[in-house]
C-alpha positions as CSV (number, residue, x, y, z in Angstrom):
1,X,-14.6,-1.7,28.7
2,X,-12.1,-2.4,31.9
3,X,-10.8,1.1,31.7
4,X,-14.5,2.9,31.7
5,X,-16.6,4.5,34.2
6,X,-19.6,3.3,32.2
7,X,-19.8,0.9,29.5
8,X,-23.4,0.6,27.6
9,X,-23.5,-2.2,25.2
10,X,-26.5,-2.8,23.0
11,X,-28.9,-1.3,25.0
12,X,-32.9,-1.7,24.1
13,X,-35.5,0.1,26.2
14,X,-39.0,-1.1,25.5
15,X,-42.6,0.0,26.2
16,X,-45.4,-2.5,25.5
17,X,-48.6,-0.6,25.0
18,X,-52.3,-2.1,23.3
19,X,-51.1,-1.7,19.4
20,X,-47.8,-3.4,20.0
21,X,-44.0,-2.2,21.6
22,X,-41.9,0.4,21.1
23,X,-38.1,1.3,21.5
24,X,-37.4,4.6,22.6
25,X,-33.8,3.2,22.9
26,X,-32.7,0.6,20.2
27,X,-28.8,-1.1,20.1
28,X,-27.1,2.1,21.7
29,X,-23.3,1.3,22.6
30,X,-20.8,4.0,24.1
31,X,-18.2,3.8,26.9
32,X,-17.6,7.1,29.2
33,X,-13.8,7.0,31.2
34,X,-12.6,9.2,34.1
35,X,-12.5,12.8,33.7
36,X,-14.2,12.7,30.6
37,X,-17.2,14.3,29.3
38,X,-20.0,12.7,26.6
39,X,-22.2,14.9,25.1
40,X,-25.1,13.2,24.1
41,X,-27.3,15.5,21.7
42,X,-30.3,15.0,19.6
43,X,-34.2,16.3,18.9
44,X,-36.5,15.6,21.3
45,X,-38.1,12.1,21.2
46,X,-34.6,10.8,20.4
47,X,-33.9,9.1,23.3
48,X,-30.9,10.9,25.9
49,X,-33.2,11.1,28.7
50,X,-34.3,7.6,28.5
51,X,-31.1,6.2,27.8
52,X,-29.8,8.4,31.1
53,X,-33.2,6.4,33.3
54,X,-32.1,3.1,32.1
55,X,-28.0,3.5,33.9
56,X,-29.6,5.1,36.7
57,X,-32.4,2.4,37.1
58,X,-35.7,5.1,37.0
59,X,-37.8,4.0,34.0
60,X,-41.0,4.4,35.0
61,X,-42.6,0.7,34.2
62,X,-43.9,-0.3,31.6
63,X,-40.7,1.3,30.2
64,X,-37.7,-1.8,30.7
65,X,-34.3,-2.6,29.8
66,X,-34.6,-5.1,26.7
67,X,-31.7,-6.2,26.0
68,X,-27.8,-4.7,26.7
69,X,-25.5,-4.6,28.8
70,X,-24.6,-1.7,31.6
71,X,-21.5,-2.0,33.3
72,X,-20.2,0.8,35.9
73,X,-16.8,0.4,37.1
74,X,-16.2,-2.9,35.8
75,X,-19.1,-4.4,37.4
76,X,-22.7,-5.0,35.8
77,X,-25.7,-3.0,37.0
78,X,-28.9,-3.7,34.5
79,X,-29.6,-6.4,36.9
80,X,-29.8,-4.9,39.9
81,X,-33.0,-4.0,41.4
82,X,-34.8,-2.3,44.8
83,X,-32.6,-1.8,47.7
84,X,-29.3,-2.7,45.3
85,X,-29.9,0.3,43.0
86,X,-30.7,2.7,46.0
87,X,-27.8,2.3,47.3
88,X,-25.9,2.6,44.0
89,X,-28.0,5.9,43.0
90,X,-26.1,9.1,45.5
91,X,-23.2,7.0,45.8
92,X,-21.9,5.7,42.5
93,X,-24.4,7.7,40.4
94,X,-25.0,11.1,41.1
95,X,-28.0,12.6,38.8
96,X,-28.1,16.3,37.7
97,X,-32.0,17.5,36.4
98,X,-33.1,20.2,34.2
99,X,-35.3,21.6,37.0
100,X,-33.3,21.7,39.8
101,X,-36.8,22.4,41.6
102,X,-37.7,18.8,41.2
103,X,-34.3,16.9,42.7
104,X,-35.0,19.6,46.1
105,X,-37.5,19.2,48.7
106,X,-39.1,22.4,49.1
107,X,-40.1,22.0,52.9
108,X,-35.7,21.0,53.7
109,X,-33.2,23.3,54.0
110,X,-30.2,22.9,51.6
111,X,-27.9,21.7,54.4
112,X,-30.4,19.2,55.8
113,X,-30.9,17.6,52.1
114,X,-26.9,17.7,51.5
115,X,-26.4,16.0,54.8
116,X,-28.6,13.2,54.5
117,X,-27.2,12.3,51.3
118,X,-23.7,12.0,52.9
119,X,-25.1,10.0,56.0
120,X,-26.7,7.8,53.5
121,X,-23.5,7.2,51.4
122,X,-20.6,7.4,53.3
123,X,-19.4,6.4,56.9
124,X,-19.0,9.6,58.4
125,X,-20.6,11.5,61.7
126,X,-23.6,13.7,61.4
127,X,-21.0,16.7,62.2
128,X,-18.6,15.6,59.7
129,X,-21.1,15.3,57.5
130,X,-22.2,19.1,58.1
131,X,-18.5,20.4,57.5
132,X,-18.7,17.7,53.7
133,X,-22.2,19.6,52.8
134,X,-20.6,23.2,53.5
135,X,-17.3,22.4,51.5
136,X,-19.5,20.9,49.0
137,X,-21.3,24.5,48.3
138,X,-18.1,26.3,48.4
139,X,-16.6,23.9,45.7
140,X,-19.1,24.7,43.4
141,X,-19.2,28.2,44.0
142,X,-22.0,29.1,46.0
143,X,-21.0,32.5,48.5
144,X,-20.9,32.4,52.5
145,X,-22.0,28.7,52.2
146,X,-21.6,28.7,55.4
147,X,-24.1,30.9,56.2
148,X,-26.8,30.1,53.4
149,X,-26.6,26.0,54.2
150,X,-29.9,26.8,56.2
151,X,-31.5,28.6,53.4
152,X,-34.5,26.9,51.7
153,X,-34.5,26.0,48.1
154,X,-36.8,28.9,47.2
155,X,-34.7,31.2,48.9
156,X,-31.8,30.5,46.1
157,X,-31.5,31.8,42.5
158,X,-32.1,29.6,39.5
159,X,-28.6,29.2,38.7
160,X,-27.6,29.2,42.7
161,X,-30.4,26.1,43.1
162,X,-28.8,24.6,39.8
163,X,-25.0,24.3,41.9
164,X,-26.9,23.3,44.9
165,X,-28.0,20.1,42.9
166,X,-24.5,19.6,41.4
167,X,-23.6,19.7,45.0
168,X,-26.1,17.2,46.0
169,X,-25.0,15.1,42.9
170,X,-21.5,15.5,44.1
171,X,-21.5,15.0,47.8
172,X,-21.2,11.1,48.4
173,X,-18.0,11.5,45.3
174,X,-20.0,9.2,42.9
175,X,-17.4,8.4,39.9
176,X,-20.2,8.9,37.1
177,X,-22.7,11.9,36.8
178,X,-25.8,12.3,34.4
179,X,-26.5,15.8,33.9
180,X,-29.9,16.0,31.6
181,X,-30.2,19.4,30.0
182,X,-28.6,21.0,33.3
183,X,-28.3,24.3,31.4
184,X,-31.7,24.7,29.5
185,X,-33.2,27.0,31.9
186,X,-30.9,29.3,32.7
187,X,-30.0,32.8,30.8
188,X,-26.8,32.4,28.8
189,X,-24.3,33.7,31.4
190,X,-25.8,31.6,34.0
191,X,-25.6,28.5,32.0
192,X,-21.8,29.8,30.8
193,X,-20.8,29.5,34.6
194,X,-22.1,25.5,35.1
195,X,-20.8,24.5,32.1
196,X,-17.6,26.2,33.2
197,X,-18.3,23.8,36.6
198,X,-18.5,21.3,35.4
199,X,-15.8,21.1,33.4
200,X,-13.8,21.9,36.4
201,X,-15.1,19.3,38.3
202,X,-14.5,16.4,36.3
203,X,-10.9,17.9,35.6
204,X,-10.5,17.8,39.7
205,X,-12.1,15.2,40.5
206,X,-12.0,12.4,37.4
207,X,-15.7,12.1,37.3
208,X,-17.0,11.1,34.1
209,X,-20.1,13.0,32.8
210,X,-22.8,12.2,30.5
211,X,-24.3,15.4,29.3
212,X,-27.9,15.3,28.0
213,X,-28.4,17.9,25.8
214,X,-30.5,19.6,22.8
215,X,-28.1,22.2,22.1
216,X,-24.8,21.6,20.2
217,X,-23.0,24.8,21.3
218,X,-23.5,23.1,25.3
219,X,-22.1,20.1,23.2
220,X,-19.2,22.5,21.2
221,X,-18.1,23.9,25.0
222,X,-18.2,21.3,27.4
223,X,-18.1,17.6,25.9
224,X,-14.9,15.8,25.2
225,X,-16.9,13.4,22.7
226,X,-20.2,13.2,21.3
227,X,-23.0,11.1,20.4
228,X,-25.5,11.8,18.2
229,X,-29.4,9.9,18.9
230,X,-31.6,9.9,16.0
231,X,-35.1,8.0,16.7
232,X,-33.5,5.4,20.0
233,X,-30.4,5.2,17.8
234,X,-26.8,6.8,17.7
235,X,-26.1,8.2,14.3
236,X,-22.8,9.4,14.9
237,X,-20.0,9.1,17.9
238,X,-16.5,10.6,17.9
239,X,-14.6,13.3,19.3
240,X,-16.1,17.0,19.6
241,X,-13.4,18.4,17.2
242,X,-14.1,15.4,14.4
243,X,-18.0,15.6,14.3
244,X,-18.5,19.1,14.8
245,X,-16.1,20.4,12.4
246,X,-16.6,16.9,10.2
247,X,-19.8,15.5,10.5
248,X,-19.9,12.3,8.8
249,X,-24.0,11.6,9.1
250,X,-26.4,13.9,7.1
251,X,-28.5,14.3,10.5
252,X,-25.8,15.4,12.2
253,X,-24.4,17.9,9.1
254,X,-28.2,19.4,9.4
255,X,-27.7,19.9,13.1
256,X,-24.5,21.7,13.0
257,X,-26.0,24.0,9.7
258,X,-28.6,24.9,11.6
259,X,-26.9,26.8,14.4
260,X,-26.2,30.1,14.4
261,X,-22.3,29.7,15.2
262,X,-22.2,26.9,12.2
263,X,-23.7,29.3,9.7
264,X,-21.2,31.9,9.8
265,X,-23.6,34.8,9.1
266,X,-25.6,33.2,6.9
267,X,-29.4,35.1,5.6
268,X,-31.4,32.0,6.6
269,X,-30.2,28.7,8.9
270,X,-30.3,25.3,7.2
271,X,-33.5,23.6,8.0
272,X,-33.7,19.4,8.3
273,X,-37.1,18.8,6.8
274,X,-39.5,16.8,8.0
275,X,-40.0,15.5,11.6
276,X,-38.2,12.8,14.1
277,X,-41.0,9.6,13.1
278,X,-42.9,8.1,15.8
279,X,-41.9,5.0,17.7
280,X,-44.5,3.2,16.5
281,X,-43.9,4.0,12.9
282,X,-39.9,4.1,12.5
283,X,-38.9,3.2,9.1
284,X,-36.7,0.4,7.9
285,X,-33.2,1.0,7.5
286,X,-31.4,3.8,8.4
287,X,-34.2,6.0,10.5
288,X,-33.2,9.0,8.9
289,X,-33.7,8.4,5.2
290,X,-36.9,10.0,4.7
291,X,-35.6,13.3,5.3
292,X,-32.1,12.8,4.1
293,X,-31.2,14.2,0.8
294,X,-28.5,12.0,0.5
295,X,-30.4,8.9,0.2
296,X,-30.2,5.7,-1.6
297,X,-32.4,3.1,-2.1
298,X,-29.9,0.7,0.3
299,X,-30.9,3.5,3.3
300,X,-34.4,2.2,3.8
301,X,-33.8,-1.7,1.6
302,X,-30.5,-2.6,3.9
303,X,-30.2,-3.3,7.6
304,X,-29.2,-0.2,9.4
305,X,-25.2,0.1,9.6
306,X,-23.7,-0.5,12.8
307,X,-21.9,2.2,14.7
308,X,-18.9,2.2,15.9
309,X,-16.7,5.4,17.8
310,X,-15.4,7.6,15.2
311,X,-18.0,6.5,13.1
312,X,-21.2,7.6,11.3
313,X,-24.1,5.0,11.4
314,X,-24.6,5.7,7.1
315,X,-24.3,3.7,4.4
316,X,-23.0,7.2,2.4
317,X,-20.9,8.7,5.2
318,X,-20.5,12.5,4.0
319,X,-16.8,13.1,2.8
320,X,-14.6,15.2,5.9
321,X,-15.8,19.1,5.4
322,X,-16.2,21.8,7.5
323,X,-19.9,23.0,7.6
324,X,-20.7,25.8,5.9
């Protein structure tokens, strides 16, 4: 893990509640390096989003870390709490929203809310500071930045208010960035243009990006790798290429058969049946079984096979074939 911007090893969330605890996050291990993007896809309920909160330190109690390990830049982080994560949240970690409406303060312009950041972060003068906030909306595209770093947030487009945040994330040049579902609101040439961003970014920069995401064609576009969450647990991580084209987990084969792109002009789309189980009732075994067709009476008897990168986390590992 010396060599990674983030290293996650074994990491358990837990949330106590009156019939017991559950794990929205169980045992997930993945490393993220410079300049590199990880796609981490899945249903919803699976567990991205909480897995992003726990490395940035804002589960909302009684959610916790467990058990794991999270190391950024060599040096663990779980630990810290309070004023130690503040400081590390703008400055090593920026964080990239869905709604960009909810990481801007409605009543601050865009230059004020850029500038603070960077006073916050980094050593610099309050007009140094101004000239960092107006480069930082030109890098990321936003026109006469110059001129619109007094504007308000509701004064911006969706997709403009979407590069302010990446702005914002960017400003105090944090070496990791979470970006959960940064592209799920926007029309598809909107959301074409940030993916397009970021991939710049990290390419200019060497910041390594963890992309929270639903969509596998986000995944097919931007993401260097890719891990797949299934019920708190990965179910596959590899390479785009390898578990797009050759998914080894039947989850994962259902996902990619049941995108448009993946069904090459198919009548009807593949459908996984069933439903993601609730935390409170996720079976033995491999979590998937019930609604794999592929499975054995080791999926639910055994305990669940370990994971590791260019791996599938199945006891029956589909043979390498493209979807069709």
């Amino acid at each position: 893990m010396s060599d990674a911007v983030l290293s996650i090893r074994g990491l358990s969330v837990e949330i106590p509640n009156r019939s017991g605890t559950v794990k929205p996050v169980d045992g997930v291990s993945y490393d993220i390096h410079a300049g590199e993007i990880l796609g981490v896809v899945g249903e919803s309920g699976a567990g991205k989003s909480m897995a992003g909160n726990a490395v940035i330190g804002l589960l909302t109690p009684p959610a916790h870390v467990a058990a794991g390990e999270i190391w950024l830049n060599g040096t663990r982080i779980d630990g810290l709490e309070g004023e130690e994560m503040r400081r590390l949240r703008g400055k090593q970690i920026g964080m990239v929203f869905q709604d960009p409406l909810t990481s801007l303060n409605p009543l601050l312009s865009i230059g004020d809310q850029l500038t603070e950041t960077i006073l916050t972060h980094l050593d610099v003068s309050r007009s140094e500071a101004h000239k960092r906030a107006v480069a930082a909306l030109e890098e990321v595209g936003i026109p006469g930045a110059a001129e619109r770093i007094d504007s308000y947030p509701h004064e911006f487009s969706g997709g403009m208010r979407q590069r302010v945040v990446i702005a914002l994330a960017l400003c105090a040049e944090p070496s990791l960035i979470i970006a959960d579902e940064p592209t799920t609101a926007l029309d598809v040439s909107v959301q074409a243009q940030i993916i397009a961003l970021l991939k710049r970014l990290c390419r200019e920069r060497g910041t390594a990006v963890m992309l929270i995401t639903h969509d596998m064609g986000v995944i097919a576009e931007a993401a260097d790798r890719v891990a797949v969450m299934y019920a708190g647990r990965l179910a596959e991580l590899g390479s785009v290429r390898n578990v797009l084209t050759a998914p080894r987990h039947p989850y994962t084969f259902g996902l990619m058969a049941s995108t448009p792109l993946a069904s090459q002009g198919k009548a009807r789309l593949h459908q996984i049946e069933g439903a993601m189980p609730r935390l409170n009732k996720v079976p033995e075994g491999c979590a998937f079984h019930p609604r794999c067709a592929y499975a054995q009476a080791k999926c639910s008897a055994a305990p669940r096979p370990q994971i590791t990168d260019g791996a599938a986390a199945c006891w029956f590992p589909m043979a390498a074939q493209k979807v069709s």
